[in-house]
C-alpha positions in Angstrom: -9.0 -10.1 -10.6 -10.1 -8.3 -13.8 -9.7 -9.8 -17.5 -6.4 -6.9 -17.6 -5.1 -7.6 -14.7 -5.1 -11.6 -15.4 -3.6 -11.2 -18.6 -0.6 -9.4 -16.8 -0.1 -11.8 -14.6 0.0 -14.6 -17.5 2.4 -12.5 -19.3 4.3 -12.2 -16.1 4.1 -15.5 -15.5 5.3 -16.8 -18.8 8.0 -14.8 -19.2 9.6 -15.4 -15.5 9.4 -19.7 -16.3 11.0 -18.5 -19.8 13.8 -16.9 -18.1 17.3 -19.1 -18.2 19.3 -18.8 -15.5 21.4 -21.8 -14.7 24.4 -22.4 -16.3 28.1 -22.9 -15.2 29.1 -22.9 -12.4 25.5 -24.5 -11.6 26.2 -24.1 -7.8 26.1 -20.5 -8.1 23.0 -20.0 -10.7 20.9 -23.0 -9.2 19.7 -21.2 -6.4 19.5 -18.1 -7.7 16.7 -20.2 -10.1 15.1 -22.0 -7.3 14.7 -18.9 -5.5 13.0 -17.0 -8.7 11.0 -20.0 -10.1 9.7 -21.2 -6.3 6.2 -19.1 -6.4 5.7 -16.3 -5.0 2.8 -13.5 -5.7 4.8 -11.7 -8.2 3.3 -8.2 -6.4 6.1 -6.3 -7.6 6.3 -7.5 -11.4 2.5 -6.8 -11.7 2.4 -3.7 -10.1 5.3 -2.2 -12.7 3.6 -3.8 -15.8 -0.2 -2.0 -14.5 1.9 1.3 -13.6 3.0 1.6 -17.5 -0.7 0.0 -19.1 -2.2 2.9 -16.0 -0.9 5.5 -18.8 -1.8 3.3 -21.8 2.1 2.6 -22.4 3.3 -0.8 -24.2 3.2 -3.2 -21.3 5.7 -5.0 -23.4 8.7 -2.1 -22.9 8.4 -3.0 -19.1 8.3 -6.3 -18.8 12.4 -6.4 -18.8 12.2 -4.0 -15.9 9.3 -6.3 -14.1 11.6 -9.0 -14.2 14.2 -7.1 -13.0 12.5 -5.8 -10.3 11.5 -9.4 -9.4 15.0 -10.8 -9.1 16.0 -7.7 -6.7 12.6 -8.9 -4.9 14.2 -12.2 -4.3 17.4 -10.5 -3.6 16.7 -9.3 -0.7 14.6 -12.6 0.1 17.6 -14.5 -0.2 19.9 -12.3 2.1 16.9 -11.7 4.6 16.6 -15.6 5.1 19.8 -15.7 6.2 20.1 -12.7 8.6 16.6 -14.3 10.2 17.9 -17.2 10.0 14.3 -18.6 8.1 14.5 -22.0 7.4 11.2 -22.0 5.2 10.2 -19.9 2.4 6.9 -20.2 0.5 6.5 -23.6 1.9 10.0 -25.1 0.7 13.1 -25.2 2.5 15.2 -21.4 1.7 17.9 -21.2 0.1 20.8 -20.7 2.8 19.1 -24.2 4.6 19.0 -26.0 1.4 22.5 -24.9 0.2 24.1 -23.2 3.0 24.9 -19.3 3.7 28.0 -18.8 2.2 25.9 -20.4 -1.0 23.1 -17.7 -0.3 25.4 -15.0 0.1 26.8 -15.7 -3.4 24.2 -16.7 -5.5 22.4 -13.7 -3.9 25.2 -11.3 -5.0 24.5 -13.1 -8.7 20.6 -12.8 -8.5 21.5 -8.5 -7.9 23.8 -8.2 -10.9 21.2 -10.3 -13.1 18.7 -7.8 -11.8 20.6 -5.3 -13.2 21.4 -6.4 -16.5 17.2 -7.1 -17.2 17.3 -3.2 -16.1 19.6 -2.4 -18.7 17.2 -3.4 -21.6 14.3 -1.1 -21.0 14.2 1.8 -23.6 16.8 4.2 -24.2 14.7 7.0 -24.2 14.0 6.9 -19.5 16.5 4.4 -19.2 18.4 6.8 -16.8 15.8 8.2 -15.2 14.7 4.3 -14.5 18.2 3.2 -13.2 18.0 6.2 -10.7 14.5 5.1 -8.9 16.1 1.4 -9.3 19.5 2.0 -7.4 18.1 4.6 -4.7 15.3 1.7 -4.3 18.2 -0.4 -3.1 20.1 2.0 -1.3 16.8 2.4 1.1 16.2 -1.1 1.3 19.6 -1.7 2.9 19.2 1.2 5.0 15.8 -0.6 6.5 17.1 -3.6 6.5 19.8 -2.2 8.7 16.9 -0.4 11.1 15.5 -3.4 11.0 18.4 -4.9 12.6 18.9 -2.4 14.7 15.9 -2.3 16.3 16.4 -5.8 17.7 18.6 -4.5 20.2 16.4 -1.7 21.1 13.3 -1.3 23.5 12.1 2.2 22.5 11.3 1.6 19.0 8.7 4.2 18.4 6.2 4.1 16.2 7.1 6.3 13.9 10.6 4.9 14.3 8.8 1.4 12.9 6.7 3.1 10.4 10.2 4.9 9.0 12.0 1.5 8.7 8.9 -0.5 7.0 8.5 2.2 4.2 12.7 1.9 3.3 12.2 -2.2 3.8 9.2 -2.9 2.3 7.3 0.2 0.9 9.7 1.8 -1.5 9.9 -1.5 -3.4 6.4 -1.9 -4.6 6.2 2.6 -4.8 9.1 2.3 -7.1 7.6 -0.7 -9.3 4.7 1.5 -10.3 6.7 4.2 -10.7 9.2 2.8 -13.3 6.3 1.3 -15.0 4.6 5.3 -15.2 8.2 6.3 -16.6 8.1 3.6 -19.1 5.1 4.4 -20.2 7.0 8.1 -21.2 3.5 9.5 -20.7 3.2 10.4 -17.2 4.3 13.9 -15.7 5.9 14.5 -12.4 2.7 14.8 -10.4 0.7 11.8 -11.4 4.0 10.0 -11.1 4.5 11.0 -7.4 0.8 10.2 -6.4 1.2 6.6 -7.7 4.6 6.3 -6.0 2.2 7.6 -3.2 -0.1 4.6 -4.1 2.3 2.4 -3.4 4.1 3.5 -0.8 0.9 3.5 1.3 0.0 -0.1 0.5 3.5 -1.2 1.3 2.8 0.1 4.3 -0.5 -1.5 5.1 1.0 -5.0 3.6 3.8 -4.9 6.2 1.3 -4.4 9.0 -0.5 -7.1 7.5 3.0 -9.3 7.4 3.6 -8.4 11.0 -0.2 -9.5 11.5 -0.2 -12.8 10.1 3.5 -13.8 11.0 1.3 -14.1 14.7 -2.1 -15.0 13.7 -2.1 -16.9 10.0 -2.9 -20.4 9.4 0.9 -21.8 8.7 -0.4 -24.1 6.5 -1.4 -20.9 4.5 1.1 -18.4 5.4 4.1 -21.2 3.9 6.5 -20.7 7.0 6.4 -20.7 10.7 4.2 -18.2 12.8 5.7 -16.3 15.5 9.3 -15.9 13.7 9.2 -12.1 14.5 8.7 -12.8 18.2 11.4 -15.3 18.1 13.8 -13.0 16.6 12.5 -9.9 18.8 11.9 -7.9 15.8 10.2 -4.5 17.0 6.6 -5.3 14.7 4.1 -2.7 14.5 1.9 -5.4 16.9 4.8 -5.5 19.5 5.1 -1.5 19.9 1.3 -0.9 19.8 1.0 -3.7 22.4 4.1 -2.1 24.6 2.3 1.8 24.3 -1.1 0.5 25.8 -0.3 -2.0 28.1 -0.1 -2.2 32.1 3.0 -2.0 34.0 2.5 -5.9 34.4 1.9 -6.4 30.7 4.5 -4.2 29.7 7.1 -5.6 31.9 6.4 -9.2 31.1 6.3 -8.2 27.3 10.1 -6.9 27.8 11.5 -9.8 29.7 9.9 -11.9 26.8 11.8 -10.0 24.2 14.9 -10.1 26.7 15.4 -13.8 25.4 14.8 -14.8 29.0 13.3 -17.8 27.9 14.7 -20.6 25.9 11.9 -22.1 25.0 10.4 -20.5 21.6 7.0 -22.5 21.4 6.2 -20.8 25.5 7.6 -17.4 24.1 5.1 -17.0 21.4 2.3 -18.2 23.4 2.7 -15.8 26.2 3.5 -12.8 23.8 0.3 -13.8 21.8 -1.6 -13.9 25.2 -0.6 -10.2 25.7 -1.5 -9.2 22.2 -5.3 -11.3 22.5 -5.5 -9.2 26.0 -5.2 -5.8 24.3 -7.2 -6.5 21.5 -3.9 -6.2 19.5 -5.1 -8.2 16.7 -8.2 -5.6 16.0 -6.3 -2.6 15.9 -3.4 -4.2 13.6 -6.8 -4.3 11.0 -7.7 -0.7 11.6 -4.5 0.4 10.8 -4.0 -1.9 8.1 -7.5 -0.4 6.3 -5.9 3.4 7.4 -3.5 2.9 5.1 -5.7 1.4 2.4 -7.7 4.2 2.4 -4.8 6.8 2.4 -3.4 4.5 -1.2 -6.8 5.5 -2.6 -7.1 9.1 -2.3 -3.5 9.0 -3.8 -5.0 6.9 -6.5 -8.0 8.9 -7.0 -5.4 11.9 -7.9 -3.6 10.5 -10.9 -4.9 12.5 -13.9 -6.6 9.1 -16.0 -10.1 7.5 -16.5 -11.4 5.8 -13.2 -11.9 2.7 -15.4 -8.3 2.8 -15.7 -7.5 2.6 -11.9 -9.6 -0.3 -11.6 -6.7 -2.9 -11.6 -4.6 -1.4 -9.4 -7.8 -0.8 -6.6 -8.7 -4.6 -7.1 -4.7 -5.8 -6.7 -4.2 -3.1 -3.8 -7.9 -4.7 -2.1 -6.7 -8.7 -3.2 -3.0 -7.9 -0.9 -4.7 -6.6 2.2 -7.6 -9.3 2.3 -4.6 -12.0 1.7 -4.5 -15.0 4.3 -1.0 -15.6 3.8 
């Protein structure tokens, strides 16, 4: 992490713990605090503060829209626990286990609308233009969400079926962060603007594979929830469908029964479907298409019309999220 880059993230930092959020009634603002204040990365802040200091903007014209963007970031966390029905999140119990769903469903409907009012302070001058990327940002996030769900009653997920949902669910987000920080900035044009959506986009992209990765092969401890909770839930990963397109009839067939919930007993289930994946070599060629991606965010990167120098933290942050352990 560069000197920049670290100061963002202090700034970040600092002005997310500065952030008052409870107040009456405290069972509807508590969680939606707990769920902001309980770690996390803060990807998505970061990437919108470095996507208006990318065009020498004032960092400090963002930072409303950073925090924005991270309450809709734990939005969607908080509404995603409950549909997987996760009972851990960043190590600590998640919000719909420690105060129920109907709890999580409310306070997550508060955490959106706070989102939105941080959005409503950035300057007046792209503040439209900046509402438009946010709301289509969560338009497509439902509508991957919704694939996502989808696909769990499905056994011909493609892969470009897959590929489709994971950029609405995951990419657009951190795309959209850099590019609200490049309209911020009010000193970006349309072309440089859509090659560092492109950026991002791309290493959404690889991150999910990289999610999908670890949720089978990360050191829990690490990772701050269960492995295997995608295979549990018979989500269609990127590992699952490559494993179903080059495996053997036998494979294949005891892959589907596995994901046909025709055993109860989850700690078996992951083990066999994790045999499959260590047969194919599933694990290796999650990592080459993880660095495919990578290297498609860079010559996307290498596009935008500024210094080098000045794509340095954004190369380093993109590098730091794909060598992640958890």
């Amino acid at each position: 992490m560069n000197n920049n880059t670290s100061k963002i993230l202090d700034l970040i930092t600092e002005k997310i713990k500065s952030v008052k959020l409870i107040k009456e009634p405290r069972s509807l603002y508590e969680p939606v605090d707990y769920c902001l204040k309980n770690g996390g990365k803060r990807i998505r802040p970061q990437m919108t503060l470095l996507g208006c200091d990318l065009f020498s903007g004032n960092i400090e014209n963002a930072v409303n829209a950073a925090i924005g963007l991270e309450l809709l970031h734990n939005f969607t966390l908080m509404h995603d626990d409950i549909m997987d029905e996760a009972p851990i999140r960043r190590g600590q119990p998640s919000v719909f286990k420690k105060w129920g769903t109907n709890a999580a469903i409310l306070s997550g409907d508060a955490m959106l609308a706070v989102a939105y009012s941080y959005m409503m302070k950035v300057p007046a001058e792209c503040l439209k233009e900046v509402l438009t990327v946010f709301n289509n940002t969560i338009i497509e996030v439902c509508e991957g969400q919704q694939y996502d769900l989808d696909f769990e009653e499905k056994n011909d997920v493609s892969e470009s079926d897959y590929l489709n949902m994971i950029r609405l669910k995951t990419a657009v987000l951190p795309a959209n962060c850099l590019k609200i920080g490049g309209l911020i900035s009010q000193k970006a044009n349309e072309e440089d603007l859509f090659n560092l959506y492109k950026f991002g986009e791309m290493i959404g992209l690889a991150f999910q594979i990289q999610d999908d990765r670890l949720d089978v092969y990360a050191n829990e401890e690490l990772f701050g929830k269960k492995t295997g909770g995608d295979i549990i839930a018979n989500k269609k990963t990127w590992l699952y469908i490559k494993a179903l397109e080059i495996a053997n009839e036998n494979q294949k067939k005891s892959l589907l029964d596995l994901y046909s919930n025709k055993t109860n007993n989850n700690k078996e289930k992951i083990s066999s479907v994790k045999n499959i994946y260590n047969n194919l070599n599933i694990d290796k060629l999650s990592v080459e298409k993880i660095n495919y991606y990578f290297d498609k965010a860079l010559l996307y990167l290498g596009k935008i019309s500024v210094k080098s120098e000045s794509k340095t933290p954004l190369r380093m942050l993109a590098k730091d999220l794909l060598n992640r352990e958890y």
